[in-house]
C-alpha positions in Angstrom: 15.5 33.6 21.5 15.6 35.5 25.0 19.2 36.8 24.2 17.3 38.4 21.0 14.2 39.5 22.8 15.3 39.9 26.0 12.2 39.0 27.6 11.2 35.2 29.5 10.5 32.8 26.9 8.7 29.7 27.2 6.7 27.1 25.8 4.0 24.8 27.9 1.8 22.2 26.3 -1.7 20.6 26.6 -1.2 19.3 30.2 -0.5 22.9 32.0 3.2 22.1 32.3 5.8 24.4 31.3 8.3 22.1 28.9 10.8 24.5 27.8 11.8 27.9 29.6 14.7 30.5 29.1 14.3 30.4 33.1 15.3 27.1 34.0 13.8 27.3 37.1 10.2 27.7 35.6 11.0 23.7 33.8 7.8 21.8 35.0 5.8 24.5 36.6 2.6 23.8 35.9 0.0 27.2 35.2 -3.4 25.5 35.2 -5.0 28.6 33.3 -3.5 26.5 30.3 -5.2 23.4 29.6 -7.1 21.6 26.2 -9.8 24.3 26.0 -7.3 27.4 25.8 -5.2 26.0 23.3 -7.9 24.9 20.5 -8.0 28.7 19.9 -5.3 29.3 17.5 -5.5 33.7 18.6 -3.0 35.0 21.2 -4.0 35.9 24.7 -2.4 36.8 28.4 -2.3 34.7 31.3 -0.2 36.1 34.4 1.2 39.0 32.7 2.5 36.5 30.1 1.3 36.8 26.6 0.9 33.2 24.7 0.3 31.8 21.0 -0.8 28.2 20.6 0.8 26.4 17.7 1.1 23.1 16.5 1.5 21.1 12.8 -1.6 19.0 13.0 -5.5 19.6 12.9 -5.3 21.3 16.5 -2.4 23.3 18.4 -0.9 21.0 20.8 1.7 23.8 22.7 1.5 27.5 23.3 4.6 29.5 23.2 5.0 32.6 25.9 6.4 35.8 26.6 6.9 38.1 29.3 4.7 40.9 29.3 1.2 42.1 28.0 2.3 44.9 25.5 2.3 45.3 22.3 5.6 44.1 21.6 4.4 40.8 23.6 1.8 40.3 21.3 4.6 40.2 18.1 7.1 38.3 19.5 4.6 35.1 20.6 3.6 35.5 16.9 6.9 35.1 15.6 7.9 32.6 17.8 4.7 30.6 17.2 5.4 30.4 13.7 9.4 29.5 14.4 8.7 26.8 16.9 6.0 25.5 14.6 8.6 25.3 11.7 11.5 23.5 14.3 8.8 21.0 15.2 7.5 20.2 11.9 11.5 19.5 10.8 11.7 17.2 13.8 8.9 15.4 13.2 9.7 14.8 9.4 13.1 13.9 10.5 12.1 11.4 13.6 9.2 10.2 11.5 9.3 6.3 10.9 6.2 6.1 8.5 7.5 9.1 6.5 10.7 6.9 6.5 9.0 3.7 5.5 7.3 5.7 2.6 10.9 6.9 1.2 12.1 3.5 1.8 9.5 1.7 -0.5 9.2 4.2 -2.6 13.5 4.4 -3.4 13.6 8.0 -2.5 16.2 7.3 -0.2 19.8 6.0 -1.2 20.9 2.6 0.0 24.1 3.5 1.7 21.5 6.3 3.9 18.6 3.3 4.9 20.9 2.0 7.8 22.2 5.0 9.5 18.8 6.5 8.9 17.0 3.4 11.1 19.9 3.5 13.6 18.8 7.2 13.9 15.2 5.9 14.4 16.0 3.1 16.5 14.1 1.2 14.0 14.2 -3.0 14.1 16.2 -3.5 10.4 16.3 -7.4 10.9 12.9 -8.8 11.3 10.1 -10.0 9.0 8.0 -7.6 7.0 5.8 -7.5 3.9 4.1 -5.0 1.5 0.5 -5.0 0.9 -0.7 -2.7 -1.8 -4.6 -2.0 -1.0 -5.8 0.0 -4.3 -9.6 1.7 -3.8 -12.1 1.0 -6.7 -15.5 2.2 -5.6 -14.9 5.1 -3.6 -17.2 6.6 -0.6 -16.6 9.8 1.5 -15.2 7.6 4.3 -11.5 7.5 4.5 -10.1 4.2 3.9 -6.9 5.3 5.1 -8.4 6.0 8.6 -10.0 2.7 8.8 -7.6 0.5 7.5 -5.1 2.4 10.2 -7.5 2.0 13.0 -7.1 -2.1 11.8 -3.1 -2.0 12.3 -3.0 0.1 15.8 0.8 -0.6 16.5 2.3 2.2 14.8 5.6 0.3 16.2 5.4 -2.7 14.0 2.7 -1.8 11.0 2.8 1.3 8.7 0.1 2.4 6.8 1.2 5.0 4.3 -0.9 7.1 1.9 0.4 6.6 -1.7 -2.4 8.1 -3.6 -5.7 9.1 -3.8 -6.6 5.4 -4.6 -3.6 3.5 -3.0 -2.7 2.8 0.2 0.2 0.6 1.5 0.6 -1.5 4.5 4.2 -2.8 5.8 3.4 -5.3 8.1 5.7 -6.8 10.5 5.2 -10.8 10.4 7.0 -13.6 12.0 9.5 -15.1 10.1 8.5 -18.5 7.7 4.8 -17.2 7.4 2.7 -18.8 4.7 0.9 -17.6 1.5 -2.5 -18.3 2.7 -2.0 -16.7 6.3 -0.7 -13.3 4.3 -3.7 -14.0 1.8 -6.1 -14.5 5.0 -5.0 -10.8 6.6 -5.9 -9.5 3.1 -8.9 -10.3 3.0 -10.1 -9.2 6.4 -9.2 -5.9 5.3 -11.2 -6.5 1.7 -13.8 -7.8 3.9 -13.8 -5.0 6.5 -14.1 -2.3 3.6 -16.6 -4.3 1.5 -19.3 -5.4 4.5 -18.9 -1.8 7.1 -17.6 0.8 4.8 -19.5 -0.2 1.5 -15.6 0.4 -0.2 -14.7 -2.4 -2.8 -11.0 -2.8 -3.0 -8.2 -4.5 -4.5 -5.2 -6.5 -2.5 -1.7 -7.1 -3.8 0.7 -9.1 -2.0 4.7 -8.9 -2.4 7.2 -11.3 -1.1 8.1 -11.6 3.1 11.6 -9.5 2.9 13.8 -10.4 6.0 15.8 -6.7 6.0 14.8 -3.0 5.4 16.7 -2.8 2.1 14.3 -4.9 0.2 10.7 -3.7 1.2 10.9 -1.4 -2.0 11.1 -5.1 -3.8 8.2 -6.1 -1.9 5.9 -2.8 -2.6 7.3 -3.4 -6.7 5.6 -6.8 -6.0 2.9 -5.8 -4.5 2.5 -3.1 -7.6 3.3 -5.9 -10.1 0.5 -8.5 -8.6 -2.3 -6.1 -9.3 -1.3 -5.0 -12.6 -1.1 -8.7 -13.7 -3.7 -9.7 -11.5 -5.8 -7.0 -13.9 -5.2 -8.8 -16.6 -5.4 -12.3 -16.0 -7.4 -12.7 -12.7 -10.0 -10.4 -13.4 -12.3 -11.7 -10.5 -10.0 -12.0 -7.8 -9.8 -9.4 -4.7 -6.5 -10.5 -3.6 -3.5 -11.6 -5.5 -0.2 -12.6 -3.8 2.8 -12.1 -6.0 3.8 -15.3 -5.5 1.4 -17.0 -6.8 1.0 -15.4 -10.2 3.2 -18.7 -12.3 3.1 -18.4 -15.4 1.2 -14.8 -15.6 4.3 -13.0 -14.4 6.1 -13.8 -17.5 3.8 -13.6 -19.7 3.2 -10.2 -18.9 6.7 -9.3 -19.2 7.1 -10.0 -22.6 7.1 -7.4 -25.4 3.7 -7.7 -27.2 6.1 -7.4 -31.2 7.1 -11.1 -29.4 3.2 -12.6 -28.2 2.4 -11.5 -31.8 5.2 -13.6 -33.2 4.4 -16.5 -31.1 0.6 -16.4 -31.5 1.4 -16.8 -35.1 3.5 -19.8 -34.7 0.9 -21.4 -32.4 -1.8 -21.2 -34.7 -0.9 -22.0 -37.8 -3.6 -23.8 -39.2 -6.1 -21.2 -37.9 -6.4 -18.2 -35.7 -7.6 -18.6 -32.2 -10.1 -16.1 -33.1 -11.7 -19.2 -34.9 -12.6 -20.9 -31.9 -15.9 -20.1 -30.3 -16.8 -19.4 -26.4 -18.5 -22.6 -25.9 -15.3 -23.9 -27.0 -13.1 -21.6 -25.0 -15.2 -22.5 -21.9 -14.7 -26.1 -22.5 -11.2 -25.6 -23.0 -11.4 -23.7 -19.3 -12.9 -26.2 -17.7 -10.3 -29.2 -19.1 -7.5 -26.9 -17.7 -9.2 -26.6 -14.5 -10.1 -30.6 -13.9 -6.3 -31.2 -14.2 -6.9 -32.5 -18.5 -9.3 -35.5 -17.0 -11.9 -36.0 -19.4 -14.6 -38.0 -17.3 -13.9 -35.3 -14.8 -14.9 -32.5 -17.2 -17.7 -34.0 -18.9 -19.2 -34.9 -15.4 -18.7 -30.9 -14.3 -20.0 -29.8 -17.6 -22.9 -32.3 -17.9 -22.5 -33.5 -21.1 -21.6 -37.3 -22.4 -17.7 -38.1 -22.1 -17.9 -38.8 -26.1 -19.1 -35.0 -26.9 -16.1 -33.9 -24.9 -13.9 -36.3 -26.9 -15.7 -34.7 -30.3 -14.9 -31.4 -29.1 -11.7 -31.8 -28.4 -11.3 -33.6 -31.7 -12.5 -30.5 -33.2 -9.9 -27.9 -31.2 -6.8 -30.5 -32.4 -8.4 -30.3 -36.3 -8.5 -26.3 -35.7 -5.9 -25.2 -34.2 -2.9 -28.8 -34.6 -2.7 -29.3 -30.8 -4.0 -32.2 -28.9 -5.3 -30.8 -25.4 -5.1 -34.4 -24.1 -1.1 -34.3 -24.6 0.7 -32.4 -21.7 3.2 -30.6 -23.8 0.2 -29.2 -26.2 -1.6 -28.4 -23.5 1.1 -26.5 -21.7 1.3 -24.3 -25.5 -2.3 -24.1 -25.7 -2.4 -22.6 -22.0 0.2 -20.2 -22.3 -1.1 -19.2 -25.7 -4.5 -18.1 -24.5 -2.6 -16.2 -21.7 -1.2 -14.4 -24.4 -4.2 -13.7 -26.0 -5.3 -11.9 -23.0 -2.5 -10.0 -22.6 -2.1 -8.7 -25.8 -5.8 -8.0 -25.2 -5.6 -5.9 -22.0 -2.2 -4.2 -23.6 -2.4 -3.2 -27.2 0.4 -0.9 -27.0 3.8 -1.8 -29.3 6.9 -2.1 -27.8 
């Protein structure tokens, strides 16, 4: 730049001190006239004969770029420059940026064979524990739940919290190796909790799968992604659903509909499940949930262990299956899981 301009050219930041000169000497001099105040002021002005420009790629200029002199060539080159150094800094920090690396990483907009040498470049820590958190807004306020739920993860070593959309926001979190379900589930919901009771911001929580290895955290954030979309379906209620504890709800929800169609039909034979009512399906719920003990249910549901019995009776007359047998029970289950499915997703393969 000086062999273009032929003038001094330097660059000094926030703290007085001169960080970059085409005079060597001038490296570290420190020209109190520049200081937090004179750079928040993105307009040109002279110091010592020297004309500067603030610049910087965030909300406020964090450096000023100067030139020799007070003329009015002075006052175009610091532009120029300003607007150069701004673009060389903004490359640098995209390029040394771990977040904006962990976002390409999750999101496979990065090739394989380029995740290694790109976290050697970063000196990034490939081998330890991490997992993906998907945290999807659903009542929204003005405050930014980005901001807060950064402000909860401050080691920007270790945890990454990464805008995804307007609604979603993912967290990588670093974790020790051999951590449990319920501890992941517990960190969930002090973020749920923190957005719900200070913020007045109702969220959703999926969970993926502890990856040991960079490579896989895009499996964990398509975990993550697939938790909530089954937990919409099937676990209407819940807040926070870990991927590995969806069972049965995974599957079903991969299936093509043409196929829960088919086997709905088979199911049913003798009558559509349409034909049962909902103080029927609730009883049904409740058997499933008391492990298919009838005193247990009729105790919970506060009604004579006979008039479950007659119910039940009833179900096995409608529909051929016998609740109180395992293996009917197992169909019955995973046929009302259809049911919902098909429900919540209409659309034909």
């Amino acid at each position: 730049m000086k062999d273009a301009i032929d003038r001094t050219v330097g660059v000094v930041d926030e703290t007085s001190v001169v960080i970059a000169c085409s005079e060597l000497g001038r490296i570290g001099e420190v020209n109190e006239a520049i200081n937090y105040e004179s750079l928040s002021s993105a307009t040109s002005f002279v110091v010592d004969n020297c004309t500067y420009k603030p610049f910087g790629n965030g909300s406020r200029c964090e450096y000023a770029v100067f030139v020799s002199g007070n003329d009015e060539y002075a006052q175009k080159y610091v532009q120029i420059l300003a607007v150069s150094l701004a673009s060389i800094k903004q490359y640098y920090d995209e390029k040394y940026d771990r977040s904006n690396f962990i976002k390409n990483v999750i999101l496979d907009n990065i090739l394989p064979g380029d995740i290694y040498l790109k976290a050697r470049e970063l000196h990034f820590n490939s081998e330890v524990t991490r997992v993906c958190m998907l945290i999807k807004i659903v009542s929204k306020t003005d405050i930014s739940a980005y901001d807060i739920v950064s402000n909860l993860f401050p080691d920007k070593s270790k945890d990454f919290v990464i805008n995804i959309s307007e609604t979603d926001i993912a967290l990588v979190k670093e974790i020790r190796a051999g951590i449990e379900g319920k501890d992941l589930e517990k960190l969930a919901s002090s973020i749920v909790d923190t957005l719900s009771s200070e913020f007045y911001t109702h969220c959703v929580v999926g969970i993926g799968t502890a990856v040991t290895g960079i490579k896989d955290l895009a499996h964990s954030f398509k975990e993550a992604q697939v938790a909530l979309e089954v937990g919409k379906v099937f676990d209407t209620e819940k807040t926070i659903i870990n991927y590995d504890s969806l069972g049965i709800a995974r599957l079903v929800y991969q299936l093509p509909t043409t196929l829960c169609d088919m086997f709905l039909r088979e199911v049913f034979k003798r009558g559509s499940i349409e034909s049962l009512d909902q103080e029927t399906l609730f009883t049904i719920q409740k058997f499933f949930e008391n492990n298919l003990n009838v005193s247990e249910t009729s105790r919970k549901l506060f009604v004579h262990r006979n008039t479950l019995v007659y119910r039940l009776e009833k179900i096995k007359k409608l529909t051929g299956l016998d609740l109180r047998e395992f293996e009917d029970a197992i169909v019955f289950k995973v046929a009302l899981m259809v049911k919902k499915y098909l429900t919540a997703k209409p659309t034909k393969y």
